[in-house]
N, C-alpha and C positions, 0 to 999 in steps of 0.2 A: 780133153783140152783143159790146161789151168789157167787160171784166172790170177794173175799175182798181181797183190799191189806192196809198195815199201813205203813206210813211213819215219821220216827220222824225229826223236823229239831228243830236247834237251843237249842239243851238242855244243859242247864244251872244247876248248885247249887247255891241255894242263902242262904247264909250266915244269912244275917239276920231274914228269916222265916223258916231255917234249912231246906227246900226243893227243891227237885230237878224239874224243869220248860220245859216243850219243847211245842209248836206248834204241834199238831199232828193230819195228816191230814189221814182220813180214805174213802178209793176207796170203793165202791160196786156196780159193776153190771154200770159202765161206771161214776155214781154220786159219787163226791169228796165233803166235808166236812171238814173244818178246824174245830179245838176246842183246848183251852188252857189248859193245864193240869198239875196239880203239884202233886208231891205225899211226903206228909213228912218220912223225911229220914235224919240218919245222913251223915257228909260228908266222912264216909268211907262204905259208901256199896257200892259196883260193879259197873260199868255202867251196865252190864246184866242184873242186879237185878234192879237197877234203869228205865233201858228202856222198862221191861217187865211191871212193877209197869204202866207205863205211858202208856204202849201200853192199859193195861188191862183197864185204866180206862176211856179211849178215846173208845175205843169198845162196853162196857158197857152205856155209853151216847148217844152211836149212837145206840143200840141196842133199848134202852129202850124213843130214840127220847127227851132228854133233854137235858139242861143245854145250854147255850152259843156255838154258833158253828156260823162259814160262810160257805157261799155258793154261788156259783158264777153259773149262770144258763145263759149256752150256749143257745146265739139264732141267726140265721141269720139274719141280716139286710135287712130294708125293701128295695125295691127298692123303688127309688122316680122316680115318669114321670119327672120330672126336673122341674127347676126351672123358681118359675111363673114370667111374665114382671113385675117390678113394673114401674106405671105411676104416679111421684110425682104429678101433677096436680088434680089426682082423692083422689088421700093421704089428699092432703093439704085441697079439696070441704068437705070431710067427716069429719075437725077435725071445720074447720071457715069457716061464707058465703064469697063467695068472690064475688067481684062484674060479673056482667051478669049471677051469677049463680040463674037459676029459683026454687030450694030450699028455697031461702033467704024470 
């Protein structure tokens, strides 16, 4: 069973490609997915009608796994044993000989 939720942010009309734009980020089953979405429209249909348009086409992209999307993929950080000594002496033998070094 999944669990979807849709979120619309930031939805905009733009004037000059007569459609309406929003961000819209689609939950399933814990994994979140951004995708940008515009739907042509003139500047008097509804937000409802406009938000539904948007919802529908963000859902469809994620159903059908295309087009342009983010994803941000939770992971816990490694632990690190800490951090190693550095001994500039042994730095500097491994870049030039340096004198009494038996490398040389």
């Amino acid at each position: 069973m999944q669990n979807t939720s849709i979120q619309l942010s930031d939805v905009i009309y733009n004037p000059a490609e007569q459609t309406f734009e929003a961000l819209v980020t689609v939950t399933r089953d814990g994994k979140s997915r951004k995708y940008p979405c515009a739907i042509s429209a003139p500047i008097t249909m509804s937000f409802e009608q406009a938000a539904k348009g948007l919802r529908t086409q963000a859902e469809r992209r994620d159903d059908r796994g295309t087009g342009m999307y983010s994803e941000r993929v939770r992971r816990a950080a490694k632990q690190r044993a800490g951090r190693p000594s550095f001994d500039p002496r042994r730095w500097l033998e491994s870049l030039i000989a340096l004198p009494g070094n038996r490398a040389a």
